[in-house]
KOLGU-4560 file (N, C-alpha, C; in nm, 3 decimals, padded with zeros to 5 digits):
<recs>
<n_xx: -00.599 n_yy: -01.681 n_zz: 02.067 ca_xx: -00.639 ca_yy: -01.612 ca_zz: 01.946 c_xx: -00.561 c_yy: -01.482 c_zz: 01.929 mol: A seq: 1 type: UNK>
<n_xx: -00.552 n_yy: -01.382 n_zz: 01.997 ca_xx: -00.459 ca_yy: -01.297 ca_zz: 02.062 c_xx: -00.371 c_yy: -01.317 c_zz: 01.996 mol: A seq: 2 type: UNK>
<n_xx: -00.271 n_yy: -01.411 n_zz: 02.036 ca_xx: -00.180 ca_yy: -01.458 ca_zz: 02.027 c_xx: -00.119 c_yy: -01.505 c_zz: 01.867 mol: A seq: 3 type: UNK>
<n_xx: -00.220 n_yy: -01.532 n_zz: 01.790 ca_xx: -00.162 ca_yy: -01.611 ca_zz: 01.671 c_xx: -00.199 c_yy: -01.456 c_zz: 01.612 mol: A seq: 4 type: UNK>
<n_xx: -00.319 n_yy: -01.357 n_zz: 01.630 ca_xx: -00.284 ca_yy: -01.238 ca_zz: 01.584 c_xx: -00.207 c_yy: -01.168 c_zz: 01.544 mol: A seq: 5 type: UNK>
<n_xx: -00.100 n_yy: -01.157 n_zz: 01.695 ca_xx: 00.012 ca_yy: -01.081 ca_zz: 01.731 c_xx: 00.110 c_yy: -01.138 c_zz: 01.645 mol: A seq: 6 type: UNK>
<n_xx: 00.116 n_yy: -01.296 n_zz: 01.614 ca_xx: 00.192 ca_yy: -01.320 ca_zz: 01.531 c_xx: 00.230 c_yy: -01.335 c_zz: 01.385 mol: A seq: 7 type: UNK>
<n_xx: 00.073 n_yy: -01.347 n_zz: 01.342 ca_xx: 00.036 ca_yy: -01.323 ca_zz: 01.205 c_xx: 00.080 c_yy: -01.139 c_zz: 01.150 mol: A seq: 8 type: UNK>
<n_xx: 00.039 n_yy: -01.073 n_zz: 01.240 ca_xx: 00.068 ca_yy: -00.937 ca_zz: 01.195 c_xx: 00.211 c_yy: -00.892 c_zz: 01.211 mol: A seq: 9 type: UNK>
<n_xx: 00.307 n_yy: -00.986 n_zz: 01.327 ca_xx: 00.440 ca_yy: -00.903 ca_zz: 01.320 c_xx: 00.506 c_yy: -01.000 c_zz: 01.205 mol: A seq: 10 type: UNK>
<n_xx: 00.473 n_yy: -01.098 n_zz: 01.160 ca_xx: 00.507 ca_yy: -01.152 ca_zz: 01.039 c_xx: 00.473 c_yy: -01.057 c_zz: 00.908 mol: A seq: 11 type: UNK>
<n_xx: 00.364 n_yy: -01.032 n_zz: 00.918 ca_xx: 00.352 ca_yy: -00.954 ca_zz: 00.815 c_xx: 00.428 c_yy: -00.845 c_zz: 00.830 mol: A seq: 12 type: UNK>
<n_xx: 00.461 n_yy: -00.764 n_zz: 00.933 ca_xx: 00.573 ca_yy: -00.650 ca_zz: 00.894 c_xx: 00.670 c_yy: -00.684 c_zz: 00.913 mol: A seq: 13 type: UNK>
<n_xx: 00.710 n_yy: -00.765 n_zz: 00.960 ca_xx: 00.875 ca_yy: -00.793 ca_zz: 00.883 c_xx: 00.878 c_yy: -00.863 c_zz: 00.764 mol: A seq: 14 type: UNK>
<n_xx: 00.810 n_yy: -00.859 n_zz: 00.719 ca_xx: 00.796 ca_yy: -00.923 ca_zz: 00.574 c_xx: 00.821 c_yy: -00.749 c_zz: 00.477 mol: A seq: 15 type: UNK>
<n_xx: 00.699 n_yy: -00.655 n_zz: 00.520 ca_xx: 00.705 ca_yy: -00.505 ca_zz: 00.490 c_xx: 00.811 c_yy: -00.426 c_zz: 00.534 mol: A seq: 16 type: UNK>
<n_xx: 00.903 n_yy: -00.483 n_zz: 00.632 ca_xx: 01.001 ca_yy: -00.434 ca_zz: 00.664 c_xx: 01.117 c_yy: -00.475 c_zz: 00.556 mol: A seq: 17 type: UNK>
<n_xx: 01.135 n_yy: -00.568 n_zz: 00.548 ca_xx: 01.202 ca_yy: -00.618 ca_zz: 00.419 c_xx: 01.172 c_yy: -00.570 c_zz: 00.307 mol: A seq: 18 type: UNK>
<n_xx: 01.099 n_yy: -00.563 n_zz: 00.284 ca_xx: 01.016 ca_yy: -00.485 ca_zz: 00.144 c_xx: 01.098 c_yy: -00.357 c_zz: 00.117 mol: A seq: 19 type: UNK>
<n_xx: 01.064 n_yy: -00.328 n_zz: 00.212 ca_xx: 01.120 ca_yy: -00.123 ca_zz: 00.252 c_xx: 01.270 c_yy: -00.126 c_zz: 00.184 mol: A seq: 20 type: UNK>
<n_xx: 01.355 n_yy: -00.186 n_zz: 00.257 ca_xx: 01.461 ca_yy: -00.256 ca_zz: 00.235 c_xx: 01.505 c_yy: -00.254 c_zz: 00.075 mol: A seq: 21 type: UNK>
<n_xx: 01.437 n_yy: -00.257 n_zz: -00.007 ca_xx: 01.473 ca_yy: -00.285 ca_zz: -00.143 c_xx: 01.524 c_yy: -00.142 c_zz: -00.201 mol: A seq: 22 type: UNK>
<n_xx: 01.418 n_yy: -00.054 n_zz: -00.166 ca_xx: 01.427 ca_yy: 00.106 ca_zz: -00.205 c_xx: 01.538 c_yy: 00.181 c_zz: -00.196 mol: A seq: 23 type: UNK>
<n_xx: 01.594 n_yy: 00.121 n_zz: -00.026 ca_xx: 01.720 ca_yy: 00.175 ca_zz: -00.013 c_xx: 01.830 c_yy: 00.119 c_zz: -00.076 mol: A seq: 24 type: UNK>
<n_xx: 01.866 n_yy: -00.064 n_zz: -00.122 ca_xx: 01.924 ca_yy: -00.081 ca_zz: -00.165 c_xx: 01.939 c_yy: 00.007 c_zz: -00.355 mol: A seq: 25 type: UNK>
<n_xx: 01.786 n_yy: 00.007 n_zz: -00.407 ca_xx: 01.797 ca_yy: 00.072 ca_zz: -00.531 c_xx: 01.864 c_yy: 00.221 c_zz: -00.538 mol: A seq: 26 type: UNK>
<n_xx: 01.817 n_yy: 00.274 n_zz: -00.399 ca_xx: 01.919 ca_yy: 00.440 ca_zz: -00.438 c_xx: 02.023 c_yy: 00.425 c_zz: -00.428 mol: A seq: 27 type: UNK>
<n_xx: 02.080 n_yy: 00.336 n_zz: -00.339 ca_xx: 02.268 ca_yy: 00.373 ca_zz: -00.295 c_xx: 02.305 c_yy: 00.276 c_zz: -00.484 mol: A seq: 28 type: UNK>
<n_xx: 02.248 n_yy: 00.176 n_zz: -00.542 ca_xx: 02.294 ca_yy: 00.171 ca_zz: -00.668 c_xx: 02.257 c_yy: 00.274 c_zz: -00.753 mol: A seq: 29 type: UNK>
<n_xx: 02.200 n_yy: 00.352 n_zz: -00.781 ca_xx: 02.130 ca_yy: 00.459 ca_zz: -00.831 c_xx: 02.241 c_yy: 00.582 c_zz: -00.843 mol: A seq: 30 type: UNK>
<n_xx: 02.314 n_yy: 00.548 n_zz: -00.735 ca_xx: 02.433 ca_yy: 00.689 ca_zz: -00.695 c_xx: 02.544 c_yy: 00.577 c_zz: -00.794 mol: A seq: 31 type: UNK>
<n_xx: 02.574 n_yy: 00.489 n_zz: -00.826 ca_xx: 02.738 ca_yy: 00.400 ca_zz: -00.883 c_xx: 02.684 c_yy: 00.475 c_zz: -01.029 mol: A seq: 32 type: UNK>
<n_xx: 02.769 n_yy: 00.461 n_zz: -01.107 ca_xx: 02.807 ca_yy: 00.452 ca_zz: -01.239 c_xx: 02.718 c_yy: 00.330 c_zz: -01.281 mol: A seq: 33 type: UNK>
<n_xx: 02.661 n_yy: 00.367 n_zz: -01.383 ca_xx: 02.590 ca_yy: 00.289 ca_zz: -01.475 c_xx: 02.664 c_yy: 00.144 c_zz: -01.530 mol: A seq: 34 type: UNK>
<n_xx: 02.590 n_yy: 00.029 n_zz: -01.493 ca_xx: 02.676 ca_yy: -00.123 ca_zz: -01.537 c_xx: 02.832 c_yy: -00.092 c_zz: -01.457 mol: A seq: 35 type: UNK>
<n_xx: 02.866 n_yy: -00.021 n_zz: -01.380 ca_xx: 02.992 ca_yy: -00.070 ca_zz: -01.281 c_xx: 02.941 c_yy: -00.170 c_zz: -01.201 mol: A seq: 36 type: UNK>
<n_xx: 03.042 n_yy: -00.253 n_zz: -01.153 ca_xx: 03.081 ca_yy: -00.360 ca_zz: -01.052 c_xx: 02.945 c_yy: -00.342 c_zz: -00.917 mol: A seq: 37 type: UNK>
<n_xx: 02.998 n_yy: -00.220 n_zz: -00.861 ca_xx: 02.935 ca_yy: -00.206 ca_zz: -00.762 c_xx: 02.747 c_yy: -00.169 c_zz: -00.777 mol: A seq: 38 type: UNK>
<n_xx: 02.741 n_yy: -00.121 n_zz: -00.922 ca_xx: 02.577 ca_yy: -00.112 ca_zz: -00.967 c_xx: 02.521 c_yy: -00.246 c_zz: -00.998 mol: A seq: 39 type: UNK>
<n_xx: 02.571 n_yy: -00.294 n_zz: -01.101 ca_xx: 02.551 ca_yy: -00.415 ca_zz: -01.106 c_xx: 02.517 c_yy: -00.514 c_zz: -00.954 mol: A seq: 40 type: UNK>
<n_xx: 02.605 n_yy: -00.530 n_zz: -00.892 ca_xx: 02.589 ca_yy: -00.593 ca_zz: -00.805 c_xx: 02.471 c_yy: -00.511 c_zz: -00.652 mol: A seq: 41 type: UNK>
<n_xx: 02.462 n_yy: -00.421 n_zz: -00.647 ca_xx: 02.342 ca_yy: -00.386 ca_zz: -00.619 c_xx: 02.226 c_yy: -00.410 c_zz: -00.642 mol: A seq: 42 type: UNK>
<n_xx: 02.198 n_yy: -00.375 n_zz: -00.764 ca_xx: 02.072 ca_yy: -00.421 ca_zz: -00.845 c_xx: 02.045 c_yy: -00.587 c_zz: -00.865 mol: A seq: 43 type: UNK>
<n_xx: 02.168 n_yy: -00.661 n_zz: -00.887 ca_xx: 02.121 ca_yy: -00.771 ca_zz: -00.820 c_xx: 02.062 c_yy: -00.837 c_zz: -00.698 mol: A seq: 44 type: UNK>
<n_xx: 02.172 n_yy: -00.752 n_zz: -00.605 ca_xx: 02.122 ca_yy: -00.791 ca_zz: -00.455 c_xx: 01.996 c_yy: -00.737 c_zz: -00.409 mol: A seq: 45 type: UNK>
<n_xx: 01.950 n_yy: -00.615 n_zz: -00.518 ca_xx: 01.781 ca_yy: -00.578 ca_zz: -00.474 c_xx: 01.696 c_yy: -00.680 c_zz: -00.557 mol: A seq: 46 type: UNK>
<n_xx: 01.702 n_yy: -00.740 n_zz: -00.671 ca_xx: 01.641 ca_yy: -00.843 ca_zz: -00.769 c_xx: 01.597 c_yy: -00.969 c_zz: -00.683 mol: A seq: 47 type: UNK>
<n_xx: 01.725 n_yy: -00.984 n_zz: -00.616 ca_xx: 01.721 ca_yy: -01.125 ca_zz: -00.475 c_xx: 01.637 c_yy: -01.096 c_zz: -00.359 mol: A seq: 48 type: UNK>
<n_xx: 01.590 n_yy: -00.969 n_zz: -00.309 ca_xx: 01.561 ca_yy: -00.966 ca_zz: -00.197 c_xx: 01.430 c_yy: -00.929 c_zz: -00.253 mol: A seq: 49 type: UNK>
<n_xx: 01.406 n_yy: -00.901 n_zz: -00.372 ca_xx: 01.233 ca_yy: -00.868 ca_zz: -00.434 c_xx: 01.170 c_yy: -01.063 c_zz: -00.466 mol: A seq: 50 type: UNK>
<n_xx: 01.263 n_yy: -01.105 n_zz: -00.505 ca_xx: 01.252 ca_yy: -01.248 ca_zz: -00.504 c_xx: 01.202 c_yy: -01.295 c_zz: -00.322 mol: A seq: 51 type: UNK>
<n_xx: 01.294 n_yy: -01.274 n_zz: -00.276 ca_xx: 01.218 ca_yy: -01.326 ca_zz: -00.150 c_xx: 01.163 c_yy: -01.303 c_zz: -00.069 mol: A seq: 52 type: UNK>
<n_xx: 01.114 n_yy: -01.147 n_zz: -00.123 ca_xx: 01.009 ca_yy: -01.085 ca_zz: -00.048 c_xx: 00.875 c_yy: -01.144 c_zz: -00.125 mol: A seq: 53 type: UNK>
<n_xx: 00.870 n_yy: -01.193 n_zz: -00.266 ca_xx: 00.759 ca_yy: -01.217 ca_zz: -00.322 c_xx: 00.769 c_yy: -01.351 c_zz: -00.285 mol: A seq: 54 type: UNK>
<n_xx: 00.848 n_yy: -01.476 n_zz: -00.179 ca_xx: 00.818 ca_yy: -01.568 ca_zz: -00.173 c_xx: 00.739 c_yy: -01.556 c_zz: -00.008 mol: A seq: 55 type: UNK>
<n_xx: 00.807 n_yy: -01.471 n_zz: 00.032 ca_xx: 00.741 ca_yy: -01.456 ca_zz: 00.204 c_xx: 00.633 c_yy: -01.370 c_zz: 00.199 mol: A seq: 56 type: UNK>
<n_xx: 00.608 n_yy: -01.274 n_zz: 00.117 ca_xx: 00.439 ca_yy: -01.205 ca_zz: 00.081 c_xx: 00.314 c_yy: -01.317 c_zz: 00.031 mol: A seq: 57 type: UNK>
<n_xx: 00.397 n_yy: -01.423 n_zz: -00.002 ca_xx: 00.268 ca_yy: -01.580 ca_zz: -00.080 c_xx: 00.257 c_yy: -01.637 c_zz: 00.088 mol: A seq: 58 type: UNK>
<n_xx: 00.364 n_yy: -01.635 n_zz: 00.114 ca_xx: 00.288 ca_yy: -01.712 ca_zz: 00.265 c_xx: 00.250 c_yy: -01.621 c_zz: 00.407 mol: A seq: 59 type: UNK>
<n_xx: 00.249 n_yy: -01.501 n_zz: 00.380 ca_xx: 00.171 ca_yy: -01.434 ca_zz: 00.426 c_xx: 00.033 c_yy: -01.424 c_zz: 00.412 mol: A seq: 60 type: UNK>
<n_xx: -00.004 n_yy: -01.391 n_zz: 00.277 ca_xx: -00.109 ca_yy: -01.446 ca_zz: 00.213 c_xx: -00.178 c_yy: -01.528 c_zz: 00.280 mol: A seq: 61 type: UNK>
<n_xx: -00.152 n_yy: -01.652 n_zz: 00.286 ca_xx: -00.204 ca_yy: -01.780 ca_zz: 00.312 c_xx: -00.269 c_yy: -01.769 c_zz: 00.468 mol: A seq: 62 type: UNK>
<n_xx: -00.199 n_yy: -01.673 n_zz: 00.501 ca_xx: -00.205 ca_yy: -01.606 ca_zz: 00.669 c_xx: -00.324 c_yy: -01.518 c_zz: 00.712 mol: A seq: 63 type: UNK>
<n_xx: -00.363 n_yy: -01.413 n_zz: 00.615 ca_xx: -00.389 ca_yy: -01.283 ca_zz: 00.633 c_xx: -00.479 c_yy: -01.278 c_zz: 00.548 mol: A seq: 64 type: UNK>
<n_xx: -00.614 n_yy: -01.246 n_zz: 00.547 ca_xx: -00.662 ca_yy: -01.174 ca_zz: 00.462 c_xx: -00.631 c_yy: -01.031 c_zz: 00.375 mol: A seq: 65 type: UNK>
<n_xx: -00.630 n_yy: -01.080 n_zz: 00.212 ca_xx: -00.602 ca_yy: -00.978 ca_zz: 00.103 c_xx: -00.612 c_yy: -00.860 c_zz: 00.170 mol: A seq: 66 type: UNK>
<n_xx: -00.735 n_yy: -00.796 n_zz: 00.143 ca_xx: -00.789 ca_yy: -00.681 ca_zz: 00.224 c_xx: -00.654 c_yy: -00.593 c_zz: 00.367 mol: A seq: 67 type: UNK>
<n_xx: -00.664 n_yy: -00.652 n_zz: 00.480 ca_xx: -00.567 ca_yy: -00.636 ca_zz: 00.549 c_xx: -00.401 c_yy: -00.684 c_zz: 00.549 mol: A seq: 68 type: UNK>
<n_xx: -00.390 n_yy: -00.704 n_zz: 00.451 ca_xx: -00.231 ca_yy: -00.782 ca_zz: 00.411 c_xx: -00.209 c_yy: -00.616 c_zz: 00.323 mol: A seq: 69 type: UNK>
<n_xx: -00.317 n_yy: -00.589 n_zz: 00.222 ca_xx: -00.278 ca_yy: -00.495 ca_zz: 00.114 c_xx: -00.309 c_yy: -00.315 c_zz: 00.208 mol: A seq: 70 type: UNK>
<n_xx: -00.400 n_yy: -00.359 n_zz: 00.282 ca_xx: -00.416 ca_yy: -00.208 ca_zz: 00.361 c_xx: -00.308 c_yy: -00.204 c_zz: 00.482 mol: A seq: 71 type: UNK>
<n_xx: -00.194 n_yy: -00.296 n_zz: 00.527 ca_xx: -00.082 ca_yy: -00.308 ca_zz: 00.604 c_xx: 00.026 c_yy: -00.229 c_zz: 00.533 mol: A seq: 72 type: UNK>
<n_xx: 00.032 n_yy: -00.308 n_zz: 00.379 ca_xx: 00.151 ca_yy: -00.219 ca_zz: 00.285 c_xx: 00.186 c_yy: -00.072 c_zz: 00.312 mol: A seq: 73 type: UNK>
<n_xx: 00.062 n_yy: -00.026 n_zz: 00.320 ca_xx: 00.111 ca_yy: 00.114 ca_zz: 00.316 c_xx: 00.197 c_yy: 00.200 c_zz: 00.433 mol: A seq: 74 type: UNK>
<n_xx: 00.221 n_yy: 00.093 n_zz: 00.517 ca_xx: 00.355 ca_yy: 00.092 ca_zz: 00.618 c_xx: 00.474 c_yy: 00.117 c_zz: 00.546 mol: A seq: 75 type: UNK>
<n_xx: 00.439 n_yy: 00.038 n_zz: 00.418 ca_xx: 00.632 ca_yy: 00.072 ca_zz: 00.343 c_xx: 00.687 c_yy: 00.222 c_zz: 00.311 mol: A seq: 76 type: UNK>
<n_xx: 00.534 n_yy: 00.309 n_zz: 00.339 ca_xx: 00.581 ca_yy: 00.460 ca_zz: 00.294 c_xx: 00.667 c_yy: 00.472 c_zz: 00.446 mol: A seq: 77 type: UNK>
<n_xx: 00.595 n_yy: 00.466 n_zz: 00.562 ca_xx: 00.678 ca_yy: 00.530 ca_zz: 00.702 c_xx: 00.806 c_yy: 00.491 c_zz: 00.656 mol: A seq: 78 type: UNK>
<n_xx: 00.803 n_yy: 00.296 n_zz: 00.693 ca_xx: 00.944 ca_yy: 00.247 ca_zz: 00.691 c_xx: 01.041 c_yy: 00.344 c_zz: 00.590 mol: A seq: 79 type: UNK>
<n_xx: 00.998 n_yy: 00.394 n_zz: 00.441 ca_xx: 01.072 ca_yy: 00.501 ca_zz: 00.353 c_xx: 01.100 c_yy: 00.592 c_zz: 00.438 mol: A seq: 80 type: UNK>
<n_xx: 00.994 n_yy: 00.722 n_zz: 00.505 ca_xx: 01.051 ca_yy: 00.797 ca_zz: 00.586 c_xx: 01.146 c_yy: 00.740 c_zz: 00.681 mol: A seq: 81 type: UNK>
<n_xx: 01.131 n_yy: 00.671 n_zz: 00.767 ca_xx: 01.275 ca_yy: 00.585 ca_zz: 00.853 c_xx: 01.400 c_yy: 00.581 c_zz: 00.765 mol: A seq: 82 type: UNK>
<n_xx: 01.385 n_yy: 00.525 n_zz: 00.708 ca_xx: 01.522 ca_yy: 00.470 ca_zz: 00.615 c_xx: 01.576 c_yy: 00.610 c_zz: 00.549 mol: A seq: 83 type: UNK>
<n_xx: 01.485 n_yy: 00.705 n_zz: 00.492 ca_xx: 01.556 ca_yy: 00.796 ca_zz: 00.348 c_xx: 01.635 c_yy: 00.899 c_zz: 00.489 mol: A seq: 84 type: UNK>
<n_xx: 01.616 n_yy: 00.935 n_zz: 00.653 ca_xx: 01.644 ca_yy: 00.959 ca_zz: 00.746 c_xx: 01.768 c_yy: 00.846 c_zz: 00.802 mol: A seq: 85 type: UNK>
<n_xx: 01.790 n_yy: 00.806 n_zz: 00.809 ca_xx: 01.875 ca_yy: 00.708 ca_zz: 00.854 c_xx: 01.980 c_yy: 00.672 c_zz: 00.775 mol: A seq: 86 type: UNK>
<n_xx: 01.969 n_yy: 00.675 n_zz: 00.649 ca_xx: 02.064 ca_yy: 00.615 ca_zz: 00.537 c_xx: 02.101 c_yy: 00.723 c_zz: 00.494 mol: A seq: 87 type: UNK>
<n_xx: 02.017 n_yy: 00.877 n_zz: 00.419 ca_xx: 02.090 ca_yy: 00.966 ca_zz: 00.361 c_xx: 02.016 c_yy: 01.086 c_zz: 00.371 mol: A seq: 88 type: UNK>
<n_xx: 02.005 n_yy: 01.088 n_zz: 00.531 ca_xx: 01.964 ca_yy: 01.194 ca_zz: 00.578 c_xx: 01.896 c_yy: 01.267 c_zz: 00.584 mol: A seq: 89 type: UNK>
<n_xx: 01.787 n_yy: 01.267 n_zz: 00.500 ca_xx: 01.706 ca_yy: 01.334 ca_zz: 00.480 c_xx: 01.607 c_yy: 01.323 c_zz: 00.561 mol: A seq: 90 type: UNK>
<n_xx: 01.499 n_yy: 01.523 n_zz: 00.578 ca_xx: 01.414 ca_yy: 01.557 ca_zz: 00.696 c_xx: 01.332 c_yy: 01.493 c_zz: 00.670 mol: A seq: 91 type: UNK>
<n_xx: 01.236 n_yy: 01.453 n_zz: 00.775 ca_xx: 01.093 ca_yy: 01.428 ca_zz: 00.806 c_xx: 01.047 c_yy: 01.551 c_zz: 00.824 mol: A seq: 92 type: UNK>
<n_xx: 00.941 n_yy: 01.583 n_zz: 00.725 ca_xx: 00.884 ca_yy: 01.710 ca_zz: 00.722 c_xx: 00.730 c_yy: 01.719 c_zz: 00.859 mol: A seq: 93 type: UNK>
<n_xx: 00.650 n_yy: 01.792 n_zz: 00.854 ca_xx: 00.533 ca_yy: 01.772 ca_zz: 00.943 c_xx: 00.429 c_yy: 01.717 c_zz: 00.871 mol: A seq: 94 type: UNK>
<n_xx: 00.437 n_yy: 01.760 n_zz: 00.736 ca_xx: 00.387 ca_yy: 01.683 ca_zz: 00.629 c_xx: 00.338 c_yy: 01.557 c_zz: 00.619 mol: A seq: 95 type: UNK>
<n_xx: 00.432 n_yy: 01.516 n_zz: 00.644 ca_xx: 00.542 ca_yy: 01.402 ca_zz: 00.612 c_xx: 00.420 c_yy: 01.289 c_zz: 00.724 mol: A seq: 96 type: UNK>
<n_xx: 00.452 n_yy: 01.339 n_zz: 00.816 ca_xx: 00.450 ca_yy: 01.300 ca_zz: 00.955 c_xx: 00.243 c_yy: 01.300 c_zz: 00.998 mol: A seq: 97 type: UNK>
<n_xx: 00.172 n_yy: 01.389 n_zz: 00.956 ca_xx: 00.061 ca_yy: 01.406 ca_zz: 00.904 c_xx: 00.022 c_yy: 01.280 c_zz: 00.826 mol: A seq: 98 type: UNK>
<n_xx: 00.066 n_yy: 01.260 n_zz: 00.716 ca_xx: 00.053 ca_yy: 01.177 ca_zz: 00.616 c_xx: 00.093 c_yy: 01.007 c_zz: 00.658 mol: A seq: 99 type: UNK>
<n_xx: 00.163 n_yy: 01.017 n_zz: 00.768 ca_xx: 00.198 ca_yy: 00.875 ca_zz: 00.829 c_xx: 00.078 c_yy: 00.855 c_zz: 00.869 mol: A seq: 100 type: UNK>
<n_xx: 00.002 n_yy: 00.949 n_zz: 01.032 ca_xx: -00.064 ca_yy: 00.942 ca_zz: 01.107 c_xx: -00.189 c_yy: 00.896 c_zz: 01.025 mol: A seq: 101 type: UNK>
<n_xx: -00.201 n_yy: 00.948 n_zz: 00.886 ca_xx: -00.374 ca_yy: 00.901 ca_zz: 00.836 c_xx: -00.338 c_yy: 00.763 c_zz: 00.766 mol: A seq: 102 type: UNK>
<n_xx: -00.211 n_yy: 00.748 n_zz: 00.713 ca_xx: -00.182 ca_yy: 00.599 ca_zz: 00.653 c_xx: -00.204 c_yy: 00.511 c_zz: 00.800 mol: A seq: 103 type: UNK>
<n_xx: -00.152 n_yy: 00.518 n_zz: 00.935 ca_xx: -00.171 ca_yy: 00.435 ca_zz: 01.056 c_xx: -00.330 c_yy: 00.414 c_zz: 01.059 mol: A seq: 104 type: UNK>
<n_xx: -00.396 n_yy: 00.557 n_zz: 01.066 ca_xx: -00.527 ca_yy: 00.513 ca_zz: 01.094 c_xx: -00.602 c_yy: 00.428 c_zz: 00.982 mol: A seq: 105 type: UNK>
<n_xx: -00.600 n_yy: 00.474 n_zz: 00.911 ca_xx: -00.661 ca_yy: 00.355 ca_zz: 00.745 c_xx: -00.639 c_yy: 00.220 c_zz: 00.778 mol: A seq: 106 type: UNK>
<n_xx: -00.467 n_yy: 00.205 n_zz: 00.816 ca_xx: -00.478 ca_yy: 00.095 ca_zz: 00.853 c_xx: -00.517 c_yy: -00.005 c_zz: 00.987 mol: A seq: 107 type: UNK>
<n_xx: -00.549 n_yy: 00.115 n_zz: 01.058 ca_xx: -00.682 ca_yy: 00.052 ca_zz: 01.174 c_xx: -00.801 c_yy: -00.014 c_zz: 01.194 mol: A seq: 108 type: UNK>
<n_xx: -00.879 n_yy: 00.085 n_zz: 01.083 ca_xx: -00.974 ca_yy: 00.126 ca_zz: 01.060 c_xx: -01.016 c_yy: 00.002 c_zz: 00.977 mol: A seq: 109 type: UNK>
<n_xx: -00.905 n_yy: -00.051 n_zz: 00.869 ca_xx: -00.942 ca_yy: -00.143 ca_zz: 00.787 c_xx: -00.916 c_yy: -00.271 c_zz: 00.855 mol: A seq: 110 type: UNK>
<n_xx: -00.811 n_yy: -00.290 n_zz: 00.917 ca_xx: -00.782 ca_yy: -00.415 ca_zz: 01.036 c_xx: -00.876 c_yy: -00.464 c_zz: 01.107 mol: A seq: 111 type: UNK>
<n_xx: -00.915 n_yy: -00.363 n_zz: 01.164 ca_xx: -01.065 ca_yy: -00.378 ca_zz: 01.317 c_xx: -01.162 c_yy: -00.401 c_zz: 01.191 mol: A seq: 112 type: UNK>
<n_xx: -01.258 n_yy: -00.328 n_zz: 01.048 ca_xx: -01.321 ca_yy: -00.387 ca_zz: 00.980 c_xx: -01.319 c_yy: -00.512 c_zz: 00.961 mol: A seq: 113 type: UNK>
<n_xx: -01.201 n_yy: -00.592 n_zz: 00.937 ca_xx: -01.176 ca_yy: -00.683 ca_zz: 00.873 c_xx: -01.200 c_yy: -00.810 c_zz: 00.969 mol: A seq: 114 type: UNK>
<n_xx: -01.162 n_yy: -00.782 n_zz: 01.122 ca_xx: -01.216 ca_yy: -00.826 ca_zz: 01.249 c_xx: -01.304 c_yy: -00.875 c_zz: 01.277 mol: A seq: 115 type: UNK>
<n_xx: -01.410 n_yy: -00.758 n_zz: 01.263 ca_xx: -01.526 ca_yy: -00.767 ca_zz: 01.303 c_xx: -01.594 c_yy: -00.882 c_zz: 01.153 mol: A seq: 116 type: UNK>
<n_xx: -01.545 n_yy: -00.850 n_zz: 01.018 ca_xx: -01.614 ca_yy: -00.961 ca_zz: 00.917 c_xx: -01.580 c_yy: -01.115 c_zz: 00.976 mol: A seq: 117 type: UNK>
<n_xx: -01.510 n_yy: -01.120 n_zz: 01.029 ca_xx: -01.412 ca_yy: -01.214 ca_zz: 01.062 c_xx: -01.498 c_yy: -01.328 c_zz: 01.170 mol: A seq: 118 type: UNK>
<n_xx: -01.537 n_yy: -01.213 n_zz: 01.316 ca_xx: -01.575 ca_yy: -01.270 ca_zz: 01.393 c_xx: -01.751 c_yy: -01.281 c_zz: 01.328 mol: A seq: 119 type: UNK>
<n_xx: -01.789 n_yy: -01.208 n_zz: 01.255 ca_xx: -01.955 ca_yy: -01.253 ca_zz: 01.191 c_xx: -01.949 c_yy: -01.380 c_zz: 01.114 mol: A seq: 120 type: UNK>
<n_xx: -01.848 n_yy: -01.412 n_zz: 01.092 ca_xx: -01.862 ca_yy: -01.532 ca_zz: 00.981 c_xx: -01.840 c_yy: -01.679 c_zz: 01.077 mol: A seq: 121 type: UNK>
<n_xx: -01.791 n_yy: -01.673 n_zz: 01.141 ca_xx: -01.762 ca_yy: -01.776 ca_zz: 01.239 c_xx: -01.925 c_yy: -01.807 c_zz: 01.342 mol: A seq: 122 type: UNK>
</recs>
């Protein structure tokens, strides 16, 4: 049981990891010239990867209860802090970092809830 847990949930964040993924592709097109080669083709390649993030978020779904699938999302803000640090440098404030720590716990808090409905219904 454990086990299909561990796997249901790291599915789900690499699914949110991918997700994340889109944001950065939209800024580095965001920096090209408007309808150039290289914007264009950005914004496509983020159009494709929102496409198959909305085909691997349906079978997540099928996986995960709503509830904890939608209180997981809010991982895509960290993964942002990771990435807007990594790609174009920018600080992680303490703020910043504050604001992760209560998005982690929410999503604890709502996980283990969702658990415990889980194991009452059975």
């Amino acid at each position: 049981m454990l086990k299909d847990f561990l796997k249901t949930a790291g599915l789900l964040h690499i699914v949110l990891l991918f997700y994340s993924l889109t944001s950065v592709v939209s800024k580095f097109a965001s920096k090209e010239d408007f309808l150039s080669v290289s914007f264009i083709g950005l914004y496509g390649l983020m159009i494709f990867m929102l496409a198959v993030y909305a085909f691997l978020w349906q079978k997540v779904l099928k996986r995960v209860h709503l509830t904890t699938a939608f209180a997981n999302k809010a991982v895509v803000i960290i993964w942002g802090f990771i990435w807007g640090l990594v790609f174009f440098h920018e600080a992680i404030t303490w703020n910043m970092i504050a604001g992760a720590a209560v998005i982690i716990c929410g999503i604890i808090f709502v996980s283990r809830d969702e658990g415990k409905k889980e194991e009452a219904d059975k």
